[in-house]
VMD Tcl script that draws the C-alpha trace (Angstrom):
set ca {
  {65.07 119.72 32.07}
  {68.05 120.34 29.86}
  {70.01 120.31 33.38}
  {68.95 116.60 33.95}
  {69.82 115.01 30.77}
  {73.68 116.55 30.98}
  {74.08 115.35 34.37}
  {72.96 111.89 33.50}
  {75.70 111.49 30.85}
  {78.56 111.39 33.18}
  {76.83 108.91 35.42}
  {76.02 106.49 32.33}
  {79.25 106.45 30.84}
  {81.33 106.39 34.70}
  {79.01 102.97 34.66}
  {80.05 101.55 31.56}
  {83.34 102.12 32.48}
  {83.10 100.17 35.36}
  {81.14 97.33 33.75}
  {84.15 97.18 31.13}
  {86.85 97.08 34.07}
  {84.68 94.16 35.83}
  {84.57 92.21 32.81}
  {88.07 92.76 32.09}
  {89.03 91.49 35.27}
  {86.91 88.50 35.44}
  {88.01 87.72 31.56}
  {91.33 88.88 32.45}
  {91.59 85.33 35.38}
  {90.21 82.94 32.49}
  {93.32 83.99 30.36}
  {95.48 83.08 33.44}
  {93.82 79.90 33.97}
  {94.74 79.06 30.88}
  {98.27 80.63 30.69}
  {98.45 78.68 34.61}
  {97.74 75.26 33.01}
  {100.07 75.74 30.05}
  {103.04 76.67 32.55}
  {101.92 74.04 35.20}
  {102.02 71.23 32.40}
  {105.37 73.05 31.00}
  {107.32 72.77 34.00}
  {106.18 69.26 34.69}
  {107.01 68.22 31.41}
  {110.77 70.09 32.11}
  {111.58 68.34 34.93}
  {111.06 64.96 32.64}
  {113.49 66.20 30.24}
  {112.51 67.96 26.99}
  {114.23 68.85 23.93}
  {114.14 71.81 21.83}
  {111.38 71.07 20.06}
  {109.21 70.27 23.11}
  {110.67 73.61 24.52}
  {109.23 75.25 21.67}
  {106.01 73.44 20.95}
  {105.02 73.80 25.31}
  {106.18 78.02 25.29}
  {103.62 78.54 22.69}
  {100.27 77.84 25.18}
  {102.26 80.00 27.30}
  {102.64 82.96 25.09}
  {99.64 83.06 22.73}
  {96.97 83.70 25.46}
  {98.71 87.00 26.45}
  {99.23 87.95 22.97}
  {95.34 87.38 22.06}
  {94.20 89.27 25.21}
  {96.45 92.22 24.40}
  {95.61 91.95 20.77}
  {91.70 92.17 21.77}
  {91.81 94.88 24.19}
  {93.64 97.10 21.58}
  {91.42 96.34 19.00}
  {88.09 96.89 21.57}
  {89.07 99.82 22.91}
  {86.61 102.61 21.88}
  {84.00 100.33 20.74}
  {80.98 99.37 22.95}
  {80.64 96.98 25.64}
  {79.21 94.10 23.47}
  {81.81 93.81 20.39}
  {84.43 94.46 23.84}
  {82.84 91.20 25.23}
  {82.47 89.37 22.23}
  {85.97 89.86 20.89}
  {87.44 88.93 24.47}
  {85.48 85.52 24.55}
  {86.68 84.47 21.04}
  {90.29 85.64 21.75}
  {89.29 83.20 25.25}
  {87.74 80.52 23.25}
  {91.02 80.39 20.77}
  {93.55 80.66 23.56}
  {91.71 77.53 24.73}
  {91.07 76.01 21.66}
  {95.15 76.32 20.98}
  {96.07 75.24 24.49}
  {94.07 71.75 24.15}
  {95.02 71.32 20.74}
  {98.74 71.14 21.62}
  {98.33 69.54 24.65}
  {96.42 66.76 22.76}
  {99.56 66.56 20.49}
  {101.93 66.19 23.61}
  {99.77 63.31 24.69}
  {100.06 61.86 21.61}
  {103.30 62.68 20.93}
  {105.29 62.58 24.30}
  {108.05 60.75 23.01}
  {109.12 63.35 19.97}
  {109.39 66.19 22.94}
  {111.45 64.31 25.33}
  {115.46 64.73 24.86}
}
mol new
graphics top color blue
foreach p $ca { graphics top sphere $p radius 0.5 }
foreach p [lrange $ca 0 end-1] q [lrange $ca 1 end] { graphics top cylinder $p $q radius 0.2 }
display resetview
C-alpha cells in the first residue's frame, strides 16, 4: 500500500508542474499583447515625431509589463498554483491598467509629446 502512495507523489507534482508551465505560457502571450500594443502605438507615434518627453512617457507601457511579469514569477515561485495564478493576473490586470492609463493621456495630450 505504502508502495502506491510514493509512486503517486511524483506523478502529482510532474502535473502541477505542467499546469504551472501552461499557465505561464498562456499568461506569458497576454503580457505580449500588451507589451505588442504599447510598441505598435510607440512606433506609430515615432514616425509622427515625438519629443523627449513623449519618448519617455510611450517606453514606459513598453517596459513595465516585463518588469511585473518577472517581478511575479520571482515572487510565485515555490508557492502553489493559486497565489502563482492570482499574482500573475494582478501583475496582468496592472500592466493593463498602466498601459490604458497612459495611452488615455496621449490621447489627451498628443500635442505635449510631439517635437
Amino acid at each position: 500500500m505504502s508502495e502506491n502512495i510514493t509512486a503517486a507523489a511524483p506523478t502529482a507534482s510532474r502535473l502541477v508542474s505542467l499546469v504551472r508551465g501552461f499557465t505561464t505560457g498562456i499568461l506569458g502571450l497576454a503580457y505580449a499583447f500588451v507589451i505588442w500594443n504599447a510598441t505598435f502605438y510607440l512606433i506609430e507615434m515615432a514616425q509622427a515625431g515625438i519629443s523627449g518627453y513623449g519618448w519617455t512617457l510611450l517606453v514606459m507601457p513598453v517596459i513595465v509589463p516585463m518588469i511585473v511579469f518577472t517581478v511575479a514569477l520571482l515572487l510565485t515561485r515555490r508557492r502553489p498554483l493559486g497565489v502563482f495564478i492570482v499574482v500573475m493576473l494582478a501583475g496582468l490586470g496592472l500592466s493593463a491598467v498602466f498601459w490604458l492609463d497612459t495611452l488615455s493621456f496621449a490621447l489627451r495630450n498628443g500635442a505635449s509629446l510631439l517635437s
